[in-house]
TORDOKOL-931243 format. One record per residue (C-alpha): x negated, y negated, z; chain. Coordinates in steps of 0.05 Angstrom, whole numbers. Each point is the difference from the previous one (the first is absolute). Last residue first. Layout:
residues N
east->X, north->Y, up->Z, chaine->A
...
This chain:
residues 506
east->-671, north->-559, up->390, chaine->A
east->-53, north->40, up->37, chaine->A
east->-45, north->-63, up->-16, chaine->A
east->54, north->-40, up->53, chaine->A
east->-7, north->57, up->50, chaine->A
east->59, north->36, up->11, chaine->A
east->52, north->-3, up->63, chaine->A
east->15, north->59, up->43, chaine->A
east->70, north->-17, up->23, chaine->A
east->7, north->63, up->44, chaine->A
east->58, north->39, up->-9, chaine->A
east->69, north->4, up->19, chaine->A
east->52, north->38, up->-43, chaine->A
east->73, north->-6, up->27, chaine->A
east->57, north->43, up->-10, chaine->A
east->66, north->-28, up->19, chaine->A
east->64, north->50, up->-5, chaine->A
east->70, north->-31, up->-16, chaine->A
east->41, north->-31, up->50, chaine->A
east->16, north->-80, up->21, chaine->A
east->-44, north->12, up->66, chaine->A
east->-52, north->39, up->-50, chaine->A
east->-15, north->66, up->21, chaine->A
east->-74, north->19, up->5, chaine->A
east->-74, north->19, up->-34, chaine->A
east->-70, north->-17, up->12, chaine->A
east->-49, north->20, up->-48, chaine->A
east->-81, north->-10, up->21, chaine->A
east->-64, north->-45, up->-22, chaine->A
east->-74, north->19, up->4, chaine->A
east->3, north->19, up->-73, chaine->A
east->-4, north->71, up->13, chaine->A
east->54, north->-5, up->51, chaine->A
east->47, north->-28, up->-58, chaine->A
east->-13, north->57, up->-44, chaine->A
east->12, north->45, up->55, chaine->A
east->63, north->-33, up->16, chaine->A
east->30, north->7, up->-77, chaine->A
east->-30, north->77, up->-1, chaine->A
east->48, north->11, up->58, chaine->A
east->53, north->-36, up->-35, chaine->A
east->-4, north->37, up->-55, chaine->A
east->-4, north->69, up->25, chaine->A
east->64, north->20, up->16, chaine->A
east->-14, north->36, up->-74, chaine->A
east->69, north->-45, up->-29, chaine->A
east->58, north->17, up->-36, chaine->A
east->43, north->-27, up->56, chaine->A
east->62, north->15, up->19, chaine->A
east->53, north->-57, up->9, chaine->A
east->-19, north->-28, up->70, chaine->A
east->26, north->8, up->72, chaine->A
east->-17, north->77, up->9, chaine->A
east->-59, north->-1, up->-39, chaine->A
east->-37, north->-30, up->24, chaine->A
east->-67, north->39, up->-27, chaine->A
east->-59, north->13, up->40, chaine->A
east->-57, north->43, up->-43, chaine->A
east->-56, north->-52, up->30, chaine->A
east->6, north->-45, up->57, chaine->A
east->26, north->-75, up->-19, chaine->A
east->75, north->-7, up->8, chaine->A
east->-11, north->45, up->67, chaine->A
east->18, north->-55, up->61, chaine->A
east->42, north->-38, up->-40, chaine->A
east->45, north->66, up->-7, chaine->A
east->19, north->4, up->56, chaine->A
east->26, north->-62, up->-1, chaine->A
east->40, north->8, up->-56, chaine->A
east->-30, north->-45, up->-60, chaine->A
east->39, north->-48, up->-45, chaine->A
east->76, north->9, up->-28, chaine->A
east->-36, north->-40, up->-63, chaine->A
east->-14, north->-75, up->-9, chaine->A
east->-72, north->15, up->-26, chaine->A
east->-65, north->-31, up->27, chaine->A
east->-62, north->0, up->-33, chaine->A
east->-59, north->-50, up->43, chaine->A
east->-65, north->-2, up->-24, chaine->A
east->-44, north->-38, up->62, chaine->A
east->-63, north->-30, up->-14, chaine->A
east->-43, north->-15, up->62, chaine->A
east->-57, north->-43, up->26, chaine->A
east->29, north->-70, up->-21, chaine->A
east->22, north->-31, up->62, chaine->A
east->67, north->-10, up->-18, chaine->A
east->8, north->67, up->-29, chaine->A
east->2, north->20, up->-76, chaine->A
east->58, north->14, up->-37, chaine->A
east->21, north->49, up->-51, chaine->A
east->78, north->23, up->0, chaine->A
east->38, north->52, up->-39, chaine->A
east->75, north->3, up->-1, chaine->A
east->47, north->59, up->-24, chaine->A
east->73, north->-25, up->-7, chaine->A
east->19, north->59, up->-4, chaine->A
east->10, north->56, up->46, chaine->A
east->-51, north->48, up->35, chaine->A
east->-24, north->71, up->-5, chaine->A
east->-20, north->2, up->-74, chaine->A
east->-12, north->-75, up->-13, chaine->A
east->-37, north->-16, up->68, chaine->A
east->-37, north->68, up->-6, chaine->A
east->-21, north->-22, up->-74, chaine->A
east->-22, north->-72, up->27, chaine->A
east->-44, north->24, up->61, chaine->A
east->-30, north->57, up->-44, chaine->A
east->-13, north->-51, up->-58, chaine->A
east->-24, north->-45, up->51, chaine->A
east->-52, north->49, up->29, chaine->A
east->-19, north->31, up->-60, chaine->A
east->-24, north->-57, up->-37, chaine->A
east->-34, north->-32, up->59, chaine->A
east->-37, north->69, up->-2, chaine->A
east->-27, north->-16, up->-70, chaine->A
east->-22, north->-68, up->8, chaine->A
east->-39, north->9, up->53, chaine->A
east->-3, north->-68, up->33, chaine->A
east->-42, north->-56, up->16, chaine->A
east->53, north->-56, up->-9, chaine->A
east->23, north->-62, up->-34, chaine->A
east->67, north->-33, up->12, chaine->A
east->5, north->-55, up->-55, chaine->A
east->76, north->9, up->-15, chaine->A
east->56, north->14, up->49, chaine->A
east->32, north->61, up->-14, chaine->A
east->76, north->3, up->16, chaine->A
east->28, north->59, up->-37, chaine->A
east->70, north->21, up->-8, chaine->A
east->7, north->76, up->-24, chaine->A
east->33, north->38, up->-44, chaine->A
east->-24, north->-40, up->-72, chaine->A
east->-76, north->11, up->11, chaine->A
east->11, north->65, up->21, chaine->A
east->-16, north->35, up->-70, chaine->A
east->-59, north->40, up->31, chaine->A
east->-58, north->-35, up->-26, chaine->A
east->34, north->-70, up->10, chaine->A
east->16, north->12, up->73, chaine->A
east->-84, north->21, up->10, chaine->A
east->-7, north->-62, up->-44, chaine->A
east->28, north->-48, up->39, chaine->A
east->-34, north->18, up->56, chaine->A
east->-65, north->0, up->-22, chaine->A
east->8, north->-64, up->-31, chaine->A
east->32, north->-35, up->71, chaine->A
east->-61, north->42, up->24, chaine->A
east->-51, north->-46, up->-37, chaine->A
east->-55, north->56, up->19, chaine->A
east->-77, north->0, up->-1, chaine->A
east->-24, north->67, up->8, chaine->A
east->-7, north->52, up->50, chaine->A
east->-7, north->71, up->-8, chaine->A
east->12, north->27, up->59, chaine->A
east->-8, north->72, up->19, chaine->A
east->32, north->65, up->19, chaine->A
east->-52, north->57, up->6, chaine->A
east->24, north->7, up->76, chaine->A
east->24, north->68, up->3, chaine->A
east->64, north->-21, up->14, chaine->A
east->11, north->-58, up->-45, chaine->A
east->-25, north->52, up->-54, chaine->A
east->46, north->48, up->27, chaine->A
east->54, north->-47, up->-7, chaine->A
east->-10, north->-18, up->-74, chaine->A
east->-6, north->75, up->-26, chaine->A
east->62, north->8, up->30, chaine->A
east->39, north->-54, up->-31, chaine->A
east->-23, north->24, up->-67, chaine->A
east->19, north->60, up->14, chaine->A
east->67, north->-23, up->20, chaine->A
east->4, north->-42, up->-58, chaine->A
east->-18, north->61, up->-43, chaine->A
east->61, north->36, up->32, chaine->A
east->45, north->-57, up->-14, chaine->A
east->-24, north->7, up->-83, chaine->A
east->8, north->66, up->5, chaine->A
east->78, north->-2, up->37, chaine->A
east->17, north->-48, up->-56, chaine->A
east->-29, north->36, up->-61, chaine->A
east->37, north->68, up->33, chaine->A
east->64, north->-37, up->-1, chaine->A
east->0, north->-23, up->-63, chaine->A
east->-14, north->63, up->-23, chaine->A
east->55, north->34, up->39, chaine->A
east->47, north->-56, up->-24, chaine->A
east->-20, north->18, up->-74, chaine->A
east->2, north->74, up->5, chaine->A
east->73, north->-11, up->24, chaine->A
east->26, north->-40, up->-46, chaine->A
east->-37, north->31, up->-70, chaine->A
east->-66, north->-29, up->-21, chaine->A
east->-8, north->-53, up->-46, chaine->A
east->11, north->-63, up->42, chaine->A
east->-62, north->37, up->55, chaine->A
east->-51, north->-2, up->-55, chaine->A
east->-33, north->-52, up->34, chaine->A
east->11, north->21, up->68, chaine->A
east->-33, north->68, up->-16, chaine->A
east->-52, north->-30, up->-31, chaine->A
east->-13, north->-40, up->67, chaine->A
east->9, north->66, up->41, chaine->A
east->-57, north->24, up->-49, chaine->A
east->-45, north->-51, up->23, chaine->A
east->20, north->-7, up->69, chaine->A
east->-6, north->80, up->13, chaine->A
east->-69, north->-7, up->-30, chaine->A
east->-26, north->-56, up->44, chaine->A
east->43, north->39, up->62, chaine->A
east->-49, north->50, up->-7, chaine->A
east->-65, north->-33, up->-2, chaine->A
east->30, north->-45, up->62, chaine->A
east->13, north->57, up->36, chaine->A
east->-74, north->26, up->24, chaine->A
east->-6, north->-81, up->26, chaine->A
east->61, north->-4, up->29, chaine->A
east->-12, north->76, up->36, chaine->A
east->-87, north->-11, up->19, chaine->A
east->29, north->-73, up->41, chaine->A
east->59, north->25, up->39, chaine->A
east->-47, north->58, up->13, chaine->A
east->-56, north->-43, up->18, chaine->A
east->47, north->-46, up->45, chaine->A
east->32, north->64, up->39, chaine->A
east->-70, north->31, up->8, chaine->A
east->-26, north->-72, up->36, chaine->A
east->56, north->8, up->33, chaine->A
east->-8, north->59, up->36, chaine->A
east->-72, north->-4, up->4, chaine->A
east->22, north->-76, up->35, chaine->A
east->54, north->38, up->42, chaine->A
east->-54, north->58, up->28, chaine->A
east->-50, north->-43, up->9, chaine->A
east->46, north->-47, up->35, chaine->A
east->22, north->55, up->45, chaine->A
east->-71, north->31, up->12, chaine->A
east->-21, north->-73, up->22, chaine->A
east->69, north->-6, up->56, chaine->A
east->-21, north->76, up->23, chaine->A
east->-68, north->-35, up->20, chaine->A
east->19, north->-66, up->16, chaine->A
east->46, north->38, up->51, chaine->A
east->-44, north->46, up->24, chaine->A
east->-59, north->-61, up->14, chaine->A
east->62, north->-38, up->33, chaine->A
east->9, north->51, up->40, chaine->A
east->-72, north->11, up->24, chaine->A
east->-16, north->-72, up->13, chaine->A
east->73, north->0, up->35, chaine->A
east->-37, north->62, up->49, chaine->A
east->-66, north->-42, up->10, chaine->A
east->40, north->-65, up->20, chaine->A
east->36, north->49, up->47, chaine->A
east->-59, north->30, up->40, chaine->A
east->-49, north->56, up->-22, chaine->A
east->-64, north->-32, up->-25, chaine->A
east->-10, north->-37, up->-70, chaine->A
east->35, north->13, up->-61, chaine->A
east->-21, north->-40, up->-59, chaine->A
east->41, north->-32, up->-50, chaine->A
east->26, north->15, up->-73, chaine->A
east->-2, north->-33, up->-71, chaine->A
east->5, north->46, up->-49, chaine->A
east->75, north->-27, up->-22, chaine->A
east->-28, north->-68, up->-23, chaine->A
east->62, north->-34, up->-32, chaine->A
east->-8, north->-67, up->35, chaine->A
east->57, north->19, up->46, chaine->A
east->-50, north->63, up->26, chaine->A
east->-57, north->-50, up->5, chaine->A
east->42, north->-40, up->45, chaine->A
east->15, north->66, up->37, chaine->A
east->-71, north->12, up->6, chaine->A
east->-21, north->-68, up->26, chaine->A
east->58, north->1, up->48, chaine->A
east->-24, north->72, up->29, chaine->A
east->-68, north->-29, up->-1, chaine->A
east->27, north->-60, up->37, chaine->A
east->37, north->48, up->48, chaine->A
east->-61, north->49, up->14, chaine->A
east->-41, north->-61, up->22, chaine->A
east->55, north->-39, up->41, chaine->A
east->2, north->50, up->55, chaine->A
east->-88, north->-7, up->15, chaine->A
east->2, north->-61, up->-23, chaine->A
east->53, north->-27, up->49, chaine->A
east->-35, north->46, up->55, chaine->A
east->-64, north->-52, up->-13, chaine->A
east->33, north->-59, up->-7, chaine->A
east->37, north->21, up->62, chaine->A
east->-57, north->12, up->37, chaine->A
east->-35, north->-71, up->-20, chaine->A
east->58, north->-36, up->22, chaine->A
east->8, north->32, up->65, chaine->A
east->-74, north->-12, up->13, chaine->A
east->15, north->-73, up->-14, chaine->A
east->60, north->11, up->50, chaine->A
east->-47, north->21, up->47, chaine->A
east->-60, north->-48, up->-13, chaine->A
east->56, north->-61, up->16, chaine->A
east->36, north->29, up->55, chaine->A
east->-65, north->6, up->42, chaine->A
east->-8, north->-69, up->10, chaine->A
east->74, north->6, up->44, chaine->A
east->-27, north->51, up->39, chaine->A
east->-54, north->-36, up->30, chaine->A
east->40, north->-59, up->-5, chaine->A
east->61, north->34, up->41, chaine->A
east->-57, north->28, up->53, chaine->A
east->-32, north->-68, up->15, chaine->A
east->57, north->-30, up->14, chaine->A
east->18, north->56, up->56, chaine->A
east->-66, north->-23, up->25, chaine->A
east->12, north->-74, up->1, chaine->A
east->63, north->14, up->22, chaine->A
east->-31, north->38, up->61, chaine->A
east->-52, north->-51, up->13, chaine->A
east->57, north->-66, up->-5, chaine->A
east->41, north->36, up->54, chaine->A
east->-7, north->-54, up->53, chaine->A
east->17, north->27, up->78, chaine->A
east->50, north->-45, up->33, chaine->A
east->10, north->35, up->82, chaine->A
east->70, north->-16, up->25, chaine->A
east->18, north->13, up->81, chaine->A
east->59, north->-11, up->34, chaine->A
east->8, north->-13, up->81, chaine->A
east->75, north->6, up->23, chaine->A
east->-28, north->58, up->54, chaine->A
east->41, north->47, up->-42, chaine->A
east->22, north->65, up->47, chaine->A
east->-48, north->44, up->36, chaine->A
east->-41, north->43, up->-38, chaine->A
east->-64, north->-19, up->51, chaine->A
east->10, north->-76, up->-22, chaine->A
east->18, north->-13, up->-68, chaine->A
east->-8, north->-46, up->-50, chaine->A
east->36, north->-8, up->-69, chaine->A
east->-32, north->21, up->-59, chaine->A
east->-9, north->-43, up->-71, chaine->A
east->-49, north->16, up->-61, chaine->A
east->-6, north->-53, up->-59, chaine->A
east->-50, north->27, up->-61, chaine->A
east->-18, north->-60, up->-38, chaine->A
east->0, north->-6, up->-87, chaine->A
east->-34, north->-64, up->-18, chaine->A
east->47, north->-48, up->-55, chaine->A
east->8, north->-57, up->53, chaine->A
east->28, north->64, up->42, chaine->A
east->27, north->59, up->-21, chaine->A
east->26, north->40, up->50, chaine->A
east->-5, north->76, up->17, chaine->A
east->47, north->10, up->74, chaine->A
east->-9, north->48, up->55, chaine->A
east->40, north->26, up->57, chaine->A
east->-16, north->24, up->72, chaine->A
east->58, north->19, up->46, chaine->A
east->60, north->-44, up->29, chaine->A
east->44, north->6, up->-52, chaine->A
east->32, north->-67, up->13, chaine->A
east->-56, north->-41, up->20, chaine->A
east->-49, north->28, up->-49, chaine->A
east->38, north->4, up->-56, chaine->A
east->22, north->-74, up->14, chaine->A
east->-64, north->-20, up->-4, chaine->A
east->-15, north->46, up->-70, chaine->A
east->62, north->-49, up->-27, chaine->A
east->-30, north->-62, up->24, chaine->A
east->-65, north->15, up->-36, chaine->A
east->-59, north->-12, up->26, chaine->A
east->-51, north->-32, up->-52, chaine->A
east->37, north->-70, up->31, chaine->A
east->-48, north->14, up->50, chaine->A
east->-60, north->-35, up->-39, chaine->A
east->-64, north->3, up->44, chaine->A
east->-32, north->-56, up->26, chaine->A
east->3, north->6, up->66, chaine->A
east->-29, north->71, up->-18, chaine->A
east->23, north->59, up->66, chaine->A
east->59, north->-27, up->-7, chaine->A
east->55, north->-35, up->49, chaine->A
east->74, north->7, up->7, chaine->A
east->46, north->-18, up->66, chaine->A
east->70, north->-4, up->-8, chaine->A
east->2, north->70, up->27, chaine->A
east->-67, north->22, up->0, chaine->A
east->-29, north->16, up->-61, chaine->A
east->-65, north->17, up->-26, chaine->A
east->-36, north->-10, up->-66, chaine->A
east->-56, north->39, up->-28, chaine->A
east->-49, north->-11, up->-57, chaine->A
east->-35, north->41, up->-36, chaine->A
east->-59, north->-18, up->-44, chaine->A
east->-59, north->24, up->44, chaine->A
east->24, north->59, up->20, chaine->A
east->52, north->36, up->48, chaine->A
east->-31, north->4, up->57, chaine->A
east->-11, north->-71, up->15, chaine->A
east->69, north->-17, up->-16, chaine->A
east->28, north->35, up->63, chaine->A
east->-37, north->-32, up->48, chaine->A
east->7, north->-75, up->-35, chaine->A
east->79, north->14, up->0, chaine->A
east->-8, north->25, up->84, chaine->A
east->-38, north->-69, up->9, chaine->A
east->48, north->-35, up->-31, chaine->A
east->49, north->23, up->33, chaine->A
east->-34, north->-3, up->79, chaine->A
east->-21, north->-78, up->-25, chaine->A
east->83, north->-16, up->-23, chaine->A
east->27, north->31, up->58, chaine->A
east->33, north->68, up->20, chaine->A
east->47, north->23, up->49, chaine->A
east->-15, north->52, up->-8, chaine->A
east->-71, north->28, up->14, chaine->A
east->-57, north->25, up->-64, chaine->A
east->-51, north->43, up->22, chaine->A
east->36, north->65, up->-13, chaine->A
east->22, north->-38, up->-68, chaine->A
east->-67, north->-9, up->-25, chaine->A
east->-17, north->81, up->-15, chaine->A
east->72, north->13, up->-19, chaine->A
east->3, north->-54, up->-52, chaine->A
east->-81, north->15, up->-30, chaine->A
east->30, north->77, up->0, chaine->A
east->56, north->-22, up->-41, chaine->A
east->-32, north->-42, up->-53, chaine->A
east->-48, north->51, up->-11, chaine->A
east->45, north->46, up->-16, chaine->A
east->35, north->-41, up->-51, chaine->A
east->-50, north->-38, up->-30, chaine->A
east->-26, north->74, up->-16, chaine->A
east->68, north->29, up->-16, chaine->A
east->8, north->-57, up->-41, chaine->A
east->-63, north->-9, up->-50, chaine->A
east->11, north->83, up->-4, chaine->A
east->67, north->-15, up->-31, chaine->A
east->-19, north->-67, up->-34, chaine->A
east->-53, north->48, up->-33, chaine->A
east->38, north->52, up->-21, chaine->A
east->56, north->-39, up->-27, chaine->A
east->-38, north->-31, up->-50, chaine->A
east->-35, north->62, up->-25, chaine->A
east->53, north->31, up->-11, chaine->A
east->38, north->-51, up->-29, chaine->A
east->-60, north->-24, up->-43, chaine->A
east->-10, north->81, up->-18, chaine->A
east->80, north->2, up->-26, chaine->A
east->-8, north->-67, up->-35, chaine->A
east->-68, north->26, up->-31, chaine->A
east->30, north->62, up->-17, chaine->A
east->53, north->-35, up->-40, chaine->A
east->-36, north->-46, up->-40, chaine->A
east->-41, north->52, up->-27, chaine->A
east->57, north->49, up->-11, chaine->A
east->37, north->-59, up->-32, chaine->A
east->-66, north->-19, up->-45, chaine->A
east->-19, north->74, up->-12, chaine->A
east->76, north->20, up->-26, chaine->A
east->-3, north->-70, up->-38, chaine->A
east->-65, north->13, up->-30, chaine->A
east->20, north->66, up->-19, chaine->A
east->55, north->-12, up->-26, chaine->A
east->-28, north->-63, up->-49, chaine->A
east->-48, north->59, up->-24, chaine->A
east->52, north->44, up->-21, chaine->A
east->42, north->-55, up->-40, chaine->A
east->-62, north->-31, up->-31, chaine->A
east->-16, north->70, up->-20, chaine->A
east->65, north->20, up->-26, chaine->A
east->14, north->-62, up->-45, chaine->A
east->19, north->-71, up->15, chaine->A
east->-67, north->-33, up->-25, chaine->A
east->-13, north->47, up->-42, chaine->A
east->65, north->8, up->-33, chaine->A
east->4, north->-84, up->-14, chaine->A
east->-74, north->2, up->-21, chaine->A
east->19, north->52, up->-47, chaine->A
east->61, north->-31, up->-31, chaine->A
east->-38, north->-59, up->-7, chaine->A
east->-58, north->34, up->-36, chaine->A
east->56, north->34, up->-43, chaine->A
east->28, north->-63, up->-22, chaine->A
east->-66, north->-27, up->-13, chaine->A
east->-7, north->63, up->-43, chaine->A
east->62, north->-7, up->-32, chaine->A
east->-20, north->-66, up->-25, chaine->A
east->-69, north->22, up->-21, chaine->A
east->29, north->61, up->-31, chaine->A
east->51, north->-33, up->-40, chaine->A
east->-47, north->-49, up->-31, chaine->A
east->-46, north->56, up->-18, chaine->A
east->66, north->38, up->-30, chaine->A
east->6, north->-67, up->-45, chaine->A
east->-65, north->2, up->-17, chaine->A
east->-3, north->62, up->-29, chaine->A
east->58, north->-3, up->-43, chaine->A
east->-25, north->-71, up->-27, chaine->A
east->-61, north->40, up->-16, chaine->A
east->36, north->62, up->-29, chaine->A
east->44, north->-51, up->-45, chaine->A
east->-61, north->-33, up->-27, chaine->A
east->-34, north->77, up->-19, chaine->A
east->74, north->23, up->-29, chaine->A
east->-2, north->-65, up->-49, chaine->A
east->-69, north->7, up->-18, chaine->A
């Protein structure tokens, strides 16, 4: 019943941790996805289509810009200087204000309905339009026209209107400057209107371009990203222990040629651990086949090395020490055994807990008491602290924990249960006032046959203890932590979960 509760309250504690880790992982992905690969990719493309977009159509607005208000020039242009030379070999010098008007209203009528010309005579000016604004001539395209005596031309803006602004001194059979000037005002608003028309043309085509860029790269994304999320996916399944997984190889290019590598290597990587796991597994069951094919032996060899010890006082010197001797070195040997026969059941995995209500201030009392500790060490066991435990491995962790502290360390020898603030752990704390741990040898105190020798008296010991300590510990959910106390001495410290009994467990 006990086992069957503690399964359940197992099993919902790893549900727990799933649902947190997985909105953890949900987050995580969101994050990845949203500044992965393909948002990367396709964010390039748009931006290469965008700036290509953008600048075409300021290359083919300039183009086509300047195309125009070139041909819209050398047409006002020519025609502007025929319509001059035509009324000028009617027009006499001096001139007055009817003969210039009359050659402005000659010239304008050839040169459409919205121009307007305006002569000048000296002081005199006059324009084909009375009405017409001749502030549209610029002072400066005047003076280009005085002073460089040859055509010129001017673009203006005007109350927001774009105007064209042609000047040309007159002539008289190539003779020098008769003093007459002559401006023709022709409006532009057609040509930007055109030119207009072109950068919106273009401009509305932006929009289905870069959505076509988006759509190619989602589609080359897929096409890259596919191999590498398989390779991911196999490589995750490679860290989850699955060694069969592989990917497929598709085509000829690079993606296809890591697909193949990484298909050799999983392959060569799978015959490895094969190999190691056969190797072990061999190792284990021959660890396992010797302790238990000498325990029949060493049974005998214990019982007569026992008489032996017995009789020992009535044997000569010599034959007594060797007998002595040989009951010792048995009785270690069997521990070894023993010790054996425990690890390859933690290794094989036909360890298990048997759980029972536990006053552990009891239990530990009486692991000291059982092994005539009781009067080496100084306990401090609160009362009342209940647990799920198994009995029997609590045993031989703290009498493994207390013996090394006795046999490696120096007295006083203290041992320490407490529970945390929060009340999910129980702690059993042994610390001795020894020369402590080396450092390097902190990192080892718990793997099997390792022996510190080097700083410590020698030790009777398999180098097993303490590596059959921790397992027990792991079993239990729990671990062994050890370290160097800042006033010296090794600290060894048992965690486990405070699993707490049901009140008709008690």
């Amino acid at each position: 019943m006990l086992r069957r509760e503690e399964r359940a309250r197992e099993e919902r504690d790893r549900e727990e941790r799933a649902r947190e880790g997985g909105g953890a992982a949900g987050a995580r992905g969101a994050l990845r996805r949203l500044v992965g690969l393909r948002t990367r990719l396709v964010v390039a493309f748009v931006l290469i289509a965008l700036v290509s977009a953008v600048t075409a159509t300021a290359l083919a607005y300039r183009e086509s810009r300047t195309a125009v208000l070139e041909r819209k020039q050398d047409a006002v242009r020519g025609a502007f200087k025929n319509r001059v030379e035509q009324a000028a070999a009617d027009f006499d010098v001096p001139a007055d204000e009817v003969a210039l008007t009359r050659f402005a209203t000659t010239v304008a009528d050839g040169l459409g309905d919205d121009a307007v010309v305006v002569a000048r005579y000296r002081s005199l000016t006059v324009s084909s339009d009375a009405s017409a604004d001749r502030s549209r001539i610029t002072p400066a395209l005047r003076a280009a026209v005085r002073d460089r005596n040859r055509m010129s031309f001017q673009r203006v803006d005007h109350d927001g209107r774009p105007y064209l602004v042609v000047g040309t001194p007159v002539t008289f059979d190539g003779a020098a400057p008769s003093g007459l000037d002559a401006f023709a005002i022709t409006s532009l608003r057609a040509e930007s209107e055109a030119t207009a028309g072109v950068l919106d043309a273009v401009r509305d085509g932006i929009v289905p371009v870069v959505l076509l860029a988006a759509v190619l790269a989602l589609l080359s994304a897929g096409t890259v990203l596919r191999p590498v999320r398989e390779l991911g996916r196999a490589t995750r399944r490679h860290a989850a222990g699955d060694l069969t997984s592989r990917v497929r190889v598709r085509g000829r290019d690079e993606l296809a040629d890591l697909a193949r590598d990484f298909n050799k290597t999983a392959d060569a990587l799978e015959a490895s651990v094969a190999e190691l796991r056969e190797q072990d597994a061999r190792a284990k069951r021959f660890v396992a086949d010797v302790s238990h094919e000498l325990r029949t032996p060493l049974a005998a060899m214990t019982m007569v090395a026992t008489v032996l010890d017995e009789d020992a006082h009535a044997l000569p010197p010599d034959t007594a020490h060797a007998a002595r001797t040989v009951s010792e070195e048995t009785a270690r040997l069997s521990r070894l055994v023993d010790d054996l026969m425990e690890m390859s059941r933690f290794d094989s995995g036909a360890a298990r807990l048997n759980l029972t209500p536990t006053d552990l201030a009891e239990a530990v009392t009486a692991t000291l008491s059982l092994r005539a500790l009781t009067d080496r060490v100084r306990t401090e066991l609160p009362p009342g602290v209940r647990a799920l435990v198994d009995r029997r491995r609590v045993d031989v962790i703290v009498a493994n924990l207390v013996g090394n502290a006795l046999r490696h360390g120096a007295p006083p020898v203290t041992l320490t249960l407490a529970t945390d603030p929060a009340g999910d752990w129980l702690t059993v704390e042994v610390a001795d006032r020894g020369p402590g741990l080396p450092p390097e040898t902190l990192a080892h105190v718990f793997d099997r046959f390792y022996k510190a020798d080097s700083a410590r008296t020698r030790s009777e010991g398999s180098g097993l203890g303490t590596a059959i300590a921790l397992e027990n510990a792991r079993l239990h959910g729990g671990t062994i932590e050890a370290a160097n106390a800042p006033e010296g001495g090794a600290v060894f410290t048992l965690r486990l979960p405070w699993r707490r009994p049901r009140q008709e467990d008690t």
